[in-house]
Legacy VTK file of the C-alpha trace (Angstrom):
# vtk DataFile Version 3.0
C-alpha trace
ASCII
DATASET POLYDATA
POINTS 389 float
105.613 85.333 123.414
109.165 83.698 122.704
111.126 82.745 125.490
113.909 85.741 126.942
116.441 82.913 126.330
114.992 82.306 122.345
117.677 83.853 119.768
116.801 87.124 118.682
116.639 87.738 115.140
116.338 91.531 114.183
115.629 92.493 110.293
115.372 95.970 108.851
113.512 97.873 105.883
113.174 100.820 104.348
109.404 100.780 104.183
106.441 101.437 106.435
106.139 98.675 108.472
101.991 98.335 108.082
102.248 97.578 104.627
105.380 95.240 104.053
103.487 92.026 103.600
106.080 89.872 102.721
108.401 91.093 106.142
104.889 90.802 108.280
104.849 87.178 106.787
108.593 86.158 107.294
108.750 87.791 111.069
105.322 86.466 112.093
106.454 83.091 111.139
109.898 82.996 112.669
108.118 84.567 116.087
105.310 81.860 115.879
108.414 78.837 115.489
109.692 80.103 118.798
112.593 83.238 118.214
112.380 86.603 119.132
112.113 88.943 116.415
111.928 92.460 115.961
111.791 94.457 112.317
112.947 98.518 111.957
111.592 100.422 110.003
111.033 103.789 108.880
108.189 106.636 109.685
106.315 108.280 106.895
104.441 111.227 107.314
101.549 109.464 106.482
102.033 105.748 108.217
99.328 105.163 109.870
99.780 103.508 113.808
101.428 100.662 114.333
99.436 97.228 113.769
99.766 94.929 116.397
102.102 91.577 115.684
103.402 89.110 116.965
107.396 90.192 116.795
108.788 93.556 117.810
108.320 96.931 115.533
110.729 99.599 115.929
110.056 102.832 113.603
113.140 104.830 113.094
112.368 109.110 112.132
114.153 111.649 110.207
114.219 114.447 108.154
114.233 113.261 104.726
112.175 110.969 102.651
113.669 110.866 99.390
116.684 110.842 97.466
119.895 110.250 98.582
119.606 112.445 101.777
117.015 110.051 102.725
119.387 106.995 102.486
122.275 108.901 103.894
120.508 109.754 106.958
118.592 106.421 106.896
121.724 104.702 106.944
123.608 106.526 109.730
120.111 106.391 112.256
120.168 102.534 111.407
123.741 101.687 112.365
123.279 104.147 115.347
119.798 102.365 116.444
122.022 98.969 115.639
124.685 99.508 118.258
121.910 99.864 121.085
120.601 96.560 120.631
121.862 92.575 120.512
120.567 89.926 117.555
121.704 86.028 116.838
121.396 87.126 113.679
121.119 90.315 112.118
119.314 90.559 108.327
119.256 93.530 105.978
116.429 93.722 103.244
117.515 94.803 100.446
120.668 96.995 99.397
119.374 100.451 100.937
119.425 99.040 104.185
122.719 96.166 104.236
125.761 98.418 105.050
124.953 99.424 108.839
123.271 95.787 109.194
126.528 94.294 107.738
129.265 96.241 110.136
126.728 95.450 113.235
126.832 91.783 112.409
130.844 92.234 112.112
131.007 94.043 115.362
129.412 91.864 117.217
130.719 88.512 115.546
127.269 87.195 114.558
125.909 86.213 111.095
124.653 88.298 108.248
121.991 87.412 106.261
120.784 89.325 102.826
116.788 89.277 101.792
116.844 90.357 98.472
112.705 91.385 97.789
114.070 92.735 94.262
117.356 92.994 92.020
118.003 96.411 93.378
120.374 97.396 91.028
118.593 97.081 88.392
115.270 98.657 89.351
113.779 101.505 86.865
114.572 104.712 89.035
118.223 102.982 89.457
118.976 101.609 85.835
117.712 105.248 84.015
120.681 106.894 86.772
124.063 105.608 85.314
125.992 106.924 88.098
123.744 106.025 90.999
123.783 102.251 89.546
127.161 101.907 89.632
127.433 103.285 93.405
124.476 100.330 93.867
126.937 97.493 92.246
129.939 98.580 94.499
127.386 97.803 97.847
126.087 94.853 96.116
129.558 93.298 95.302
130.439 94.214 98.890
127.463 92.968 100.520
126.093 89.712 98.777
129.543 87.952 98.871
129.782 88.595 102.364
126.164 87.282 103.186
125.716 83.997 105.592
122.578 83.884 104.450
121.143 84.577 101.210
117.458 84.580 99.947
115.495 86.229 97.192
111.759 86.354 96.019
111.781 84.035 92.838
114.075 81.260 91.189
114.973 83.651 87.858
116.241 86.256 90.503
118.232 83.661 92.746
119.689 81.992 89.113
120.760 85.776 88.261
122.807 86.374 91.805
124.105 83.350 91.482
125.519 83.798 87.920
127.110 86.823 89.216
128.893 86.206 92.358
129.129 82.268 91.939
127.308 81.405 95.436
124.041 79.755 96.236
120.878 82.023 96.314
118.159 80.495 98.182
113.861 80.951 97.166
111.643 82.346 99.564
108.850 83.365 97.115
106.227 85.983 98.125
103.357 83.760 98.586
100.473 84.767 100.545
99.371 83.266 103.896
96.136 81.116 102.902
92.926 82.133 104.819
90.175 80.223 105.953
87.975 82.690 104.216
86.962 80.833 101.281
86.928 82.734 97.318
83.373 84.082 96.320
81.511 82.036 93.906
81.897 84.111 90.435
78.147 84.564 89.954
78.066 86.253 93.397
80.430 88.486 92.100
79.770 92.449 92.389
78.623 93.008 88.839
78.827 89.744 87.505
76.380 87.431 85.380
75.075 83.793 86.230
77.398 83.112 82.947
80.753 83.565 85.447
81.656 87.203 83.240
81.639 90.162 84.779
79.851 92.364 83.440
80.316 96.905 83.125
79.703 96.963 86.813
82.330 94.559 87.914
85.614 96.340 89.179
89.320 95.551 87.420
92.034 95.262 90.928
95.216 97.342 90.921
97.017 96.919 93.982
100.965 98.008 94.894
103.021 100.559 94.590
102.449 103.761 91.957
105.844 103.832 90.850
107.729 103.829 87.145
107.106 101.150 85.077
104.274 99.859 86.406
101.766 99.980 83.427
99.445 102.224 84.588
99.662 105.166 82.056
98.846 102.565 79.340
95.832 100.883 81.953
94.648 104.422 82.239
95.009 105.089 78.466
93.137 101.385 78.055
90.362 102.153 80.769
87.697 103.994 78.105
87.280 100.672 75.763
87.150 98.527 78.856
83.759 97.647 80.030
84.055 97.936 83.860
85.690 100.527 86.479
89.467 100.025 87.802
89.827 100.051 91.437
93.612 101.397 92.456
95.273 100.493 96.326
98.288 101.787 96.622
100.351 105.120 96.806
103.807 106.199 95.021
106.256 108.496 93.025
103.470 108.656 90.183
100.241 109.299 92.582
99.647 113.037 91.382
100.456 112.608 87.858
98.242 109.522 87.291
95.648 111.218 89.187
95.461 113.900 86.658
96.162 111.565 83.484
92.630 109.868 85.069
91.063 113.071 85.309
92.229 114.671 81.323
90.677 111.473 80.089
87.325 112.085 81.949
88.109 108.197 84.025
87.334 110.334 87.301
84.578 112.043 86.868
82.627 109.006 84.712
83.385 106.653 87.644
85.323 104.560 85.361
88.794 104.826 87.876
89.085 105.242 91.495
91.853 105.812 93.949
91.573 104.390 97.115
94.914 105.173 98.465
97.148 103.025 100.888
94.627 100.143 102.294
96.062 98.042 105.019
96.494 94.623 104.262
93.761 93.303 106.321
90.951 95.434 104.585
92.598 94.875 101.028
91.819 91.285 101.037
88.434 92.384 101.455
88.546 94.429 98.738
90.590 91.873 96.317
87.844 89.158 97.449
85.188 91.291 96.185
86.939 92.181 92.740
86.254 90.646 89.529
89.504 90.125 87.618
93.347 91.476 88.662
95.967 93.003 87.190
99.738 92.887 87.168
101.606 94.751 84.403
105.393 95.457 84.298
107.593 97.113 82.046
110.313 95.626 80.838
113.183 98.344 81.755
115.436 96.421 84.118
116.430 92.836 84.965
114.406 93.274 88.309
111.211 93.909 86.982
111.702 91.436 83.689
112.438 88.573 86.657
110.093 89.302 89.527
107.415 87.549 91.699
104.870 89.837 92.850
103.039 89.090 96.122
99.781 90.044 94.373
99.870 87.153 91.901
99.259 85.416 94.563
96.464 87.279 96.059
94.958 87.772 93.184
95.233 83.638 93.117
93.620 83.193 96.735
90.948 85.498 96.197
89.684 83.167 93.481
89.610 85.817 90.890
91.405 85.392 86.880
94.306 88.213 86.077
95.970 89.953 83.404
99.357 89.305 83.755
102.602 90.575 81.872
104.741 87.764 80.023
107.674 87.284 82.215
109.096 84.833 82.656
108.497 84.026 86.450
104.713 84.600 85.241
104.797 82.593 82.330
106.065 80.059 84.189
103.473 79.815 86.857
100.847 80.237 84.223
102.125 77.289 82.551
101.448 75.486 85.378
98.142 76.427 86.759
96.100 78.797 83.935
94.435 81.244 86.337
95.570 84.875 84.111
95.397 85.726 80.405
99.055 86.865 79.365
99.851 90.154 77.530
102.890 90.247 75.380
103.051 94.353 75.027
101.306 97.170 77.158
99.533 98.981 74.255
95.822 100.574 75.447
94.086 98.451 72.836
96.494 95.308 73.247
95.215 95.856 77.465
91.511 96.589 76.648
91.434 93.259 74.365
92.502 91.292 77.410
90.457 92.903 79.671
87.241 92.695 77.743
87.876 89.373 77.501
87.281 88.195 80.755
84.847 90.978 81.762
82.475 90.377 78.764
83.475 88.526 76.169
84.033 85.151 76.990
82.574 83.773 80.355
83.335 80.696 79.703
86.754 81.651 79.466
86.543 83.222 82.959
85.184 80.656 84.239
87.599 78.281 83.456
90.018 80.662 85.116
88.194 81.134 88.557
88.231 77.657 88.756
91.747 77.475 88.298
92.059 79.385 91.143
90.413 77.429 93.652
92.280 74.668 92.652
95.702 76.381 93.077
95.698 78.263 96.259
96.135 74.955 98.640
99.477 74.728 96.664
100.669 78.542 96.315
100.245 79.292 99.841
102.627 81.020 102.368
101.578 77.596 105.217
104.273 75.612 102.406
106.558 78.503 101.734
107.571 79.142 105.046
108.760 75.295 105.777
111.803 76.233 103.946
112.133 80.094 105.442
112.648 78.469 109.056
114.902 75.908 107.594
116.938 78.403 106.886
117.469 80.038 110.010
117.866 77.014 112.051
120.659 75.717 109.374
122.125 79.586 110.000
121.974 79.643 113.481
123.072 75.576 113.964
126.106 76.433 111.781
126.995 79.834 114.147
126.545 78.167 117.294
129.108 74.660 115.991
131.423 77.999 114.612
131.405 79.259 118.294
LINES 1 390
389 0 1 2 3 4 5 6 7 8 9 10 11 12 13 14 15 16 17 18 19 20 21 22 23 24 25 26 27 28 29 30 31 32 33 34 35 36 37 38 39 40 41 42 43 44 45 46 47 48 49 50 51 52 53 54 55 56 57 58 59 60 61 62 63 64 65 66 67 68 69 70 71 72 73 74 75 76 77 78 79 80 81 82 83 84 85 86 87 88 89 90 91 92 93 94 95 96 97 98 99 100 101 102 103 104 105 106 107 108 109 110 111 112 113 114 115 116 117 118 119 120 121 122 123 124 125 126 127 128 129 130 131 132 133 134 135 136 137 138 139 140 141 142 143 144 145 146 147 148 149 150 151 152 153 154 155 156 157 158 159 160 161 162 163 164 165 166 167 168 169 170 171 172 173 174 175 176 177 178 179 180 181 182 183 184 185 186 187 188 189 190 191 192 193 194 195 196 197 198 199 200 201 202 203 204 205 206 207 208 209 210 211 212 213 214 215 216 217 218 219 220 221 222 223 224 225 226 227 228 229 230 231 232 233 234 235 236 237 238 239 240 241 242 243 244 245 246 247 248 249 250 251 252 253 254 255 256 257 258 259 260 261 262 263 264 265 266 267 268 269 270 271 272 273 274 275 276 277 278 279 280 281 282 283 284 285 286 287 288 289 290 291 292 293 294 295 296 297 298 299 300 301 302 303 304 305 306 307 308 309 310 311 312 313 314 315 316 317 318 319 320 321 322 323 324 325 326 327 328 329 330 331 332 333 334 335 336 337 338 339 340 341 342 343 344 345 346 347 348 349 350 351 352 353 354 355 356 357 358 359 360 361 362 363 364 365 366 367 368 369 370 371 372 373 374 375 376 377 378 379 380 381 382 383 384 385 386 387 388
């Protein structure tokens, strides 16, 4: 454990602390280079117990879960939680949470710093509410300028904030931590041939949230012309209705789709090591989406195994570089099933070639490098307030 005397650095989410990879990754880091760190969340009905970690976890409760009660009350349990306890520095994730973590910081005389996992105002279930955006860009254009500290997921996103307020963004990109563990040989593959191709049996990965603009109506719609079964981790705002989209088109019953719910990150890289080819598909209905950098690129990446990826630029990008996913310029059924069938069955070579790509990438997309510059950061941020002092 940190020394009492360490700086304490206290972050805050609006998610359920077992799942948030990317904040498990940032606070495990910062407590293993020495600072004390604790991360609030908030408590689902659902979440499951607390995991143990190295940094402090502090679940906030309340009535709502939704909607703009939710954030209301959110908000107002935050700052009250907030003025109970002391931080260095104090960092809000996101918009939904930066408000109470901005007026603590200026109560107290410390720094703010802004963790921007997404471009929040311009997320689907924000963009489609004219109103509720515009309420979104007033926080924004009070918070970011107002930031110490400012980080995002991906260089497009950073090149966007900084085109709008005129201030430097930095990149911490959502890179997983690499494991020991090393990727499965293709061949040894659950359903695959000695060619490197999976074959009907091998399983198609969907893991994250199942939320708007996702894909997954058009993977479900795609699912009867692929030839293998799609495995889904993950829980959201569409869970019932894709459940019974799966079931009108017979995907449940055949064995073709199954839902595995929320899967804590431990036994999903299990499951994403033992998968045959991954999937990432985004619609293109908001700036955040169009410029993201999913955290399951990267698994997908360490686990060894080829993807189908939406052109993006972010992914494009990467892709450029490295060649482990085949790109899909549209998220038509037939367009998704092409794509698909060509890695499962069609061309093994092809997979192959892409497996291998993997291997040789994950030394170099891996959280061990990412993280050099995340603690950079917070010793330049906390150098900077102590000289200020």
């Amino acid at each position: 454990m940190p020394p009492s005397s360490a700086p304490r650095l206290l972050f805050t989410v609006t998610t359920d602390l077992c799942f948030d990879q990317r904040m498990q990754r940032i606070c495990g880091s910062l407590a293993a280079a020495g600072y004390q760190v604790q991360l609030v969340g908030w408590q689902r009905p659902a979440s499951p117990p607390l995991t143990p970690q190295p940094y402090q976890q502090h679940r906030l409760r309340g009535w709502f879960q939704h909607g703009k009660l939710f954030y209301l009350e959110y908000n107002l349990r935050l700052f009250g939680y907030l003025l109970g306890q002391k931080a260095a520095t104090w960092c809000a994730t996101d918009l939904d949470t930066a408000l109470p973590v901005w007026l603590r910081a200026r109560l107290g005389g410390q720094p703010f710093a802004y963790d921007a996992h997404e471009l929040f105002t311009e997320v689907p279930e924000v963009v489609a509410r004219p109103a509720v955006q515009r309420v979104w860009r007033w926080v924004e254009g009070f918070i970011v300028p107002r930031a110490r500290l400012a980080y995002t997921v991906g260089p497009a996103l950073a090149r966007v904030f900084e085109q709008r307020y005129g201030r430097p963004f930095a990149v911490v990109r959502n890179v997983s931590r690499l494991r020991d563990e090393q990727p499965l040989p293709p061949a040894a593959l659950p359903g695959t041939t000695i060619s490197g191709a999976a074959s009907a049996s091998g399983y198609i990965l969907y893991q994250g949230a199942l939320n708007v603009g996702r894909g997954l109506e058009s993977l479900l719609d795609a699912m009867p012309q692929v030839a293998g079964r799609l495995v889904i981790c993950g829980e959201g705002d569409l869970s019932a209705a894709l459940r019974t989209r799966a079931e009108q088109l017979g995907l449940l019953a055949s064995g073709k789709v199954e839902f595995r719910g929320f899967v804590l990150p431990e036994a999903l890289r299990e499951v994403t090591r033992h998968a045959a080819v991954g999937i990432m598909l985004l619609e293109n209905i908001g700036l955040s989406y169009y410029y993201s950098l999913a955290n399951k690129f990267f698994d997908y990446v360490h686990a060894g195994i080829p993807q189908v990826l939406i052109d993006f630029p972010e992914y494009r990008a990467l892709n450029d570089q490295f060649d482990v996913a085949e790109l899909v310029a549209d998220l038509h059924p037939d367009t998704l099933a092409t794509a698909l069938n060509r890695l499962l069955r069609d061309e093994p070579a092809r997979y192959q070639h892409l497996a291998e790509n993997c291997r040789r990438a994950r030394p170099q997309l891996s959280w061990q490098h990412e993280e050099r510059g995340l603690l950079q950061l917070y010793r330049d941020l906390l150098s900077e307030a102590m000289a200020s002092v």
